[in-house]
Legacy VTK file of the C-alpha trace (Angstrom):
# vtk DataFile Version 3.0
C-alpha trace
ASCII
DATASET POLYDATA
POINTS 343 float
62.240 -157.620 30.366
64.374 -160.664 30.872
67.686 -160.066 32.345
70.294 -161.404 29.744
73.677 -161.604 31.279
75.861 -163.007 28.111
76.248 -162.978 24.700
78.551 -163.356 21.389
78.689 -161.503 19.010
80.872 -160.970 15.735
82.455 -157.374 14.793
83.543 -156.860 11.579
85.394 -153.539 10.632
85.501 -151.889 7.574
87.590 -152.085 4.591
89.714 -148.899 3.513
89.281 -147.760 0.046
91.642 -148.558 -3.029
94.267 -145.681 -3.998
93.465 -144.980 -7.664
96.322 -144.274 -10.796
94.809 -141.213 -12.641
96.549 -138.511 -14.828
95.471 -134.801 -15.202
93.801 -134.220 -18.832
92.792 -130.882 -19.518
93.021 -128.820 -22.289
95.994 -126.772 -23.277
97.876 -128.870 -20.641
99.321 -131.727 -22.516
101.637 -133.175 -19.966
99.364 -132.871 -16.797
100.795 -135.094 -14.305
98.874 -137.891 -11.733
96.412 -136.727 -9.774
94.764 -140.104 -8.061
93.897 -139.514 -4.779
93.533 -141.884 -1.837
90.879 -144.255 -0.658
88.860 -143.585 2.424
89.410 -145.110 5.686
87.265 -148.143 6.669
84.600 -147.710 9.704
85.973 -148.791 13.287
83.626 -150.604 15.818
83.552 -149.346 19.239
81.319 -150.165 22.484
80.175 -147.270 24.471
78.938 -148.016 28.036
75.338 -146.617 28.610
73.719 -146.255 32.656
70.640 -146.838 30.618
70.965 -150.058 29.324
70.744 -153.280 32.229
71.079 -156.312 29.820
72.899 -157.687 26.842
69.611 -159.054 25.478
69.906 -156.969 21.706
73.175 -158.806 21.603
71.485 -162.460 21.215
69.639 -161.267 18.331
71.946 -158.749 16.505
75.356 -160.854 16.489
76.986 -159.236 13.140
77.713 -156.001 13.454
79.925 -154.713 10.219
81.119 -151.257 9.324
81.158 -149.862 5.682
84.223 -149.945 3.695
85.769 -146.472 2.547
85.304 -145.328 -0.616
88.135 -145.488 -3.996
89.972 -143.068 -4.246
88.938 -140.656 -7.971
91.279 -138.429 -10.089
91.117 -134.602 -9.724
93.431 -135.501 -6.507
89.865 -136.299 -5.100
90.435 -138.531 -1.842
87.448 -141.355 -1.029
85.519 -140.528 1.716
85.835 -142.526 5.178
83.096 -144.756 6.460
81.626 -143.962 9.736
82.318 -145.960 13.072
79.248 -148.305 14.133
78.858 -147.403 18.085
77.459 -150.151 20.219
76.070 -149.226 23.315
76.424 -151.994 26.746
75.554 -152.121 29.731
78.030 -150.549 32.309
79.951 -153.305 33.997
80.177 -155.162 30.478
83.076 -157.177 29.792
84.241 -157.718 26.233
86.960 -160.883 25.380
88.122 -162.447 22.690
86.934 -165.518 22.168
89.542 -166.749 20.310
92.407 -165.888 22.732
90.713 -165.221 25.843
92.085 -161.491 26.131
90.061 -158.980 27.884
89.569 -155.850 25.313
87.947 -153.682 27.471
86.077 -153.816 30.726
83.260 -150.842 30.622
83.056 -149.567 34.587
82.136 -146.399 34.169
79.330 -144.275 31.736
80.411 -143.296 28.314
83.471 -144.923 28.640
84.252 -146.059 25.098
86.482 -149.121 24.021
87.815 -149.791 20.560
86.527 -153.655 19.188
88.078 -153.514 15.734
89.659 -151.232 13.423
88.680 -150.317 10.493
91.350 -150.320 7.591
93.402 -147.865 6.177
92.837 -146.528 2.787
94.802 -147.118 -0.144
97.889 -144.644 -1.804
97.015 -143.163 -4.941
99.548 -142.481 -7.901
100.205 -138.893 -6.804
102.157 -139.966 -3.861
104.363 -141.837 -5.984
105.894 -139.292 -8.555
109.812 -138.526 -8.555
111.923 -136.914 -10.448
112.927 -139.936 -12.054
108.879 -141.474 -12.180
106.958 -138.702 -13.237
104.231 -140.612 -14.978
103.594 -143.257 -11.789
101.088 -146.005 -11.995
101.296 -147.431 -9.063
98.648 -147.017 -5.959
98.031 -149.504 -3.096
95.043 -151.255 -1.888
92.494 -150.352 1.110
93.919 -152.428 4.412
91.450 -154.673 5.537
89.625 -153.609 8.801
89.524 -155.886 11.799
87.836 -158.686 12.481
87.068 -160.551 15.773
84.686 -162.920 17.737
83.521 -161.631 21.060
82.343 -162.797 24.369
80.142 -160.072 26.330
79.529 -160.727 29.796
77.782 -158.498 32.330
78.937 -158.029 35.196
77.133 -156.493 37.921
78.436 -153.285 39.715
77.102 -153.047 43.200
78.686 -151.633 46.091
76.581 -154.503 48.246
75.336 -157.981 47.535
72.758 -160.182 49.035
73.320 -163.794 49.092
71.571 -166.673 50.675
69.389 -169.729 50.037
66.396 -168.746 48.128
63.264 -167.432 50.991
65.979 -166.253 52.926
64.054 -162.624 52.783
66.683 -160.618 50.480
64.056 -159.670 47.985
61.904 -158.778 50.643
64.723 -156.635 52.332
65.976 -154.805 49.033
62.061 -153.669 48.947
62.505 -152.700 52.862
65.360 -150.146 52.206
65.719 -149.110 48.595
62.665 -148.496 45.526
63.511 -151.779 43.985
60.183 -153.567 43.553
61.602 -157.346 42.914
58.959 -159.822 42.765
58.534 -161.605 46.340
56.568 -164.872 46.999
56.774 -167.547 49.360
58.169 -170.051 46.991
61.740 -171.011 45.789
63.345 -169.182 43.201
60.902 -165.947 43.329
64.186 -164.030 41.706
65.499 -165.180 38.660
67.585 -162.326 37.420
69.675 -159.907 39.831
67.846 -157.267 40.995
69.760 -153.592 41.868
68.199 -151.304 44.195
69.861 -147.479 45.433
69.559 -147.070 49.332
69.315 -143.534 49.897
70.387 -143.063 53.810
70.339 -139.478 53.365
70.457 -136.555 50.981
73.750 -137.067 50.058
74.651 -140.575 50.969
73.452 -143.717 48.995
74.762 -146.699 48.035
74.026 -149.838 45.078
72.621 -153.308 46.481
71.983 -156.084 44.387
69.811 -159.126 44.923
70.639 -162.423 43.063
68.742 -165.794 43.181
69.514 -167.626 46.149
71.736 -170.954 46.365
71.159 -174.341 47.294
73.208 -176.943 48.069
75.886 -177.906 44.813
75.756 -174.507 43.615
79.109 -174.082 42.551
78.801 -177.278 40.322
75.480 -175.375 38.836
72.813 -176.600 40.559
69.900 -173.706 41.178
69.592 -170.738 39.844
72.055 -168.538 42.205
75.305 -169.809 40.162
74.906 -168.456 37.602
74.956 -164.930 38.897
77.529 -165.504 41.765
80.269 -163.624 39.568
78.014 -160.810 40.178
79.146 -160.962 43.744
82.625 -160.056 42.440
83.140 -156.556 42.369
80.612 -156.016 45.325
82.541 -153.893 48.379
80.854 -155.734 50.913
78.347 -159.068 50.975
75.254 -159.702 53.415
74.595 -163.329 54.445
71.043 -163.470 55.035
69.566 -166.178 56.867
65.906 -167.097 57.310
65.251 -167.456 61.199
62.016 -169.149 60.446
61.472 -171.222 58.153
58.182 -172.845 56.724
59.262 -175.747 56.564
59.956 -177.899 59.716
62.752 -179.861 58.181
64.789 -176.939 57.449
67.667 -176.441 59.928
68.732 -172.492 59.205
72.258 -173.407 60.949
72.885 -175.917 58.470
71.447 -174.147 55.447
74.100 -170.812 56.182
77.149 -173.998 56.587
75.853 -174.681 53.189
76.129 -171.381 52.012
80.170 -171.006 53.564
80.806 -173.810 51.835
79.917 -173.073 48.090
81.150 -169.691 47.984
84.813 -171.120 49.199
84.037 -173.640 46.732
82.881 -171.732 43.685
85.979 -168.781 44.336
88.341 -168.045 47.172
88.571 -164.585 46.873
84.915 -164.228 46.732
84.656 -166.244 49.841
87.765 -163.876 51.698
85.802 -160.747 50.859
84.172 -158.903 53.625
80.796 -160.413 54.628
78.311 -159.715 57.729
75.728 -162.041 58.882
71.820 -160.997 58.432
69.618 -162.939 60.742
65.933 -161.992 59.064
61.974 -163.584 60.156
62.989 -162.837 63.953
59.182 -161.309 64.122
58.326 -165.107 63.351
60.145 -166.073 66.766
58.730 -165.789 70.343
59.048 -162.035 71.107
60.432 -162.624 74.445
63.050 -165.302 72.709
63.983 -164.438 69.775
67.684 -162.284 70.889
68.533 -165.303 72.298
67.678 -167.575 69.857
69.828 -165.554 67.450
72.334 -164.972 69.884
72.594 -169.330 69.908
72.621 -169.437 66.247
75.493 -167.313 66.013
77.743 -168.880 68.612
76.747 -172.380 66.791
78.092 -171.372 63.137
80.890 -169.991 65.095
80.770 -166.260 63.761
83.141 -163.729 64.607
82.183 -161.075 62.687
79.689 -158.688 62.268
75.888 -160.182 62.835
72.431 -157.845 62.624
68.554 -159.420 63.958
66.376 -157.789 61.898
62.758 -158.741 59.998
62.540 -156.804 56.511
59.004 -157.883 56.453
58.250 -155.400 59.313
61.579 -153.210 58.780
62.128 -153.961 62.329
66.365 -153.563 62.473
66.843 -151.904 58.685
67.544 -148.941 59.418
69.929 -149.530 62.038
71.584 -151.839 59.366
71.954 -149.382 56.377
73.382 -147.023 58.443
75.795 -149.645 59.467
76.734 -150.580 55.722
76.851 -146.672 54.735
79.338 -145.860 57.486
81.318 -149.229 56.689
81.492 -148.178 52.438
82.603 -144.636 53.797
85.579 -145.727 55.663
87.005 -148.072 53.078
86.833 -145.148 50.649
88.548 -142.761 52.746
91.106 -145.891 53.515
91.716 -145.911 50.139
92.375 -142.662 49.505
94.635 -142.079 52.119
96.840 -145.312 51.145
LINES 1 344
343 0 1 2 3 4 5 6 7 8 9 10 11 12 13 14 15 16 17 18 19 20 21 22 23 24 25 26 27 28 29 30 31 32 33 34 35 36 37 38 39 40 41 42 43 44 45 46 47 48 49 50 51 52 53 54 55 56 57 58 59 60 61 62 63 64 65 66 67 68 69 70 71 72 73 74 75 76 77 78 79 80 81 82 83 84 85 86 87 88 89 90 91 92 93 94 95 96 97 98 99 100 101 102 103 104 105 106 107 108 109 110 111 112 113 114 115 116 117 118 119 120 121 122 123 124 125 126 127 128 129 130 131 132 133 134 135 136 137 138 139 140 141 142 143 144 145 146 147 148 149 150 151 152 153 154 155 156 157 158 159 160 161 162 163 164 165 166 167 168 169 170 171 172 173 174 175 176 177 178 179 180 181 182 183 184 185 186 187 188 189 190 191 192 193 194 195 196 197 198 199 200 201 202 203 204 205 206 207 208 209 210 211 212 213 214 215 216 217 218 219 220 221 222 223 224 225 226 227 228 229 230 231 232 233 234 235 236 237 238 239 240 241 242 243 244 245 246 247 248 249 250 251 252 253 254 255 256 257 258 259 260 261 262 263 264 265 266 267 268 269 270 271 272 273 274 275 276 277 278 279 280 281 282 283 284 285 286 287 288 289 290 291 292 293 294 295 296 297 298 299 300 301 302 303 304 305 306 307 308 309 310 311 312 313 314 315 316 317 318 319 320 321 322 323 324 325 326 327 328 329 330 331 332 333 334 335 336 337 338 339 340 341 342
């Protein structure tokens, strides 16, 4: 299924019935007094997020979504019945603006958490809220409110406790298959991944954590070249990013050092604070080195970008280094939670 990150849509609430002037006419009661009851309240439209659902791809084709008016009030002090809400069910990590105004109305982090889009209207009075002692024969009632009515701007947006970044071969599909039971398609051509992929890394029993793959950058990414920048918001709301670098690459002309420059330097350019957030360096395709070389050569490359943070060697081809590296990023997501707590 293609992975659909965006979409607009319209919502339109429902109407509230119309309040209704009636009089009571029975037999043997001559002067029977109003009895119109109230109109019915028009539907809402809320979003509901869904673990379930990964894309916003019903959205493109179903962009009207209206709710049912309520129905007129009747006499017999009979009240119109209420329309029921529509419920539209997202993706978790959905955000929902308004177009017009550029307000966030509700950002959807967690299952079954439920957002109101529009409200529907309130009914209408009838004539027996109207009668006095002075108006005893009242013929006035008030209209259903109108419900609601808004443009929308749905955008996914990943929710990953690690993401993957790196020019495209740099091996992250290939790794994601290494450690978790994502099965992303892997190929020894550019821009194998075109959607983000998620994969859960069980470590143990009871300890796990979210990765997501997105298609790798290239060089003018932040002004939209490639494929990768259009999913580097995904990046985001990850806890931690892995800069993976291809050690070996296919093609002679390729310098690795000055492909993971390039990558520094459109994440700083596309957002600050996604370039400030916590990132260690991946060094993958060391089993394509000289065995008897290869540390070396990786030791090199990092003192030549001038890294001084965290660096791993490992080859997800052969899974030589995962493990080591998993455990690494599972005892790293632990400690910022229990940092967080505490403060």
């Amino acid at each position: 299924m293609k992975f659909i990150d965006e979409a607009k849509i319209q919502v339109i609430a429902g109407k509230g019935g119309d309040g209704v002037a009636s009089f009571r006419r029975e037999r043997f009661i001559p002067k029977g007094g109003p009895d119109g009851g109230d109109g019915g309240h028009g539907g809402s439209i809320l979003a509901i997020a869904d673990r379930n659902i990964n894309t916003l791809i019903d959205y493109r084709f179903a962009r009207i979504h209206r709710a049912k008016k309520g129905e007129n009030g009747r006499g017999s002090d009979c009240y119109g019945k209420g329309s029921q809400d529509i419920v539209l069910r997202m993706p978790v990590g959905t955000v929902i603006a308004n177009v017009a105004t550029g307000e966030i109305i509700a950002d959807l982090k967690h299952h079954q958490q439920q957002a109101l889009l529009a409200k529907g209207g309130t009914g209408g009075l009838g004539n027996l809220h109207f009668k006095s002692g002075t108006n005893r024969t009242p013929r006035q009632f008030t209209c259903g409110e109108p419900g609601q009515e808004f443009d929308l701007k749905l955008e996914l947006k990943i929710l990953a406790d690690v993401g993957l970044l790196g020019m495209p071969n740099a091996g992250k599909s290939t790794l994601i298959r290494a450690i978790s039971a994502a099965r992303p398609k892997v190929a020894d051509y550019p821009f194998t991944t075109l959607y983000p992929n998620l994969g859960m890394v069980r470590v143990d029993q009871d300890r796990s954590f979210v990765m997501a793959d997105i298609p790798g950058l290239i060089e003018g990414a932040a002004e939209g070249a490639g494929l990768g920048h259009q999913f580097l918001k995904h990046l985001a709301r990850t806890r931690l990013l892995l800069h993976i670098v291809d050690m070996a690459p296919l093609d002679e002309n390729i310098d690795p050092l000055y492909e993971a420059k390039a990558i520094v330097k459109e994440l700083k350019k596309y957002d600050e604070s996604l370039y400030l957030k916590q990132r260690w360096l991946v060094l993958n395709k060391t089993d394509m080195l000289p065995e008897n070389e290869y540390v070396e050569i990786c030791k090199k490359f990092i003192r030549s970008l001038g890294w001084k943070g965290k660096s791993f060697i490992i080859s997800a081809l052969i899974g030589k280094g995962c493990k080591e590296l998993t455990y690494a990023i599972m005892e790293h997501l632990e400690q910022n939670l229990e940092q967080k707590h505490e403060s």
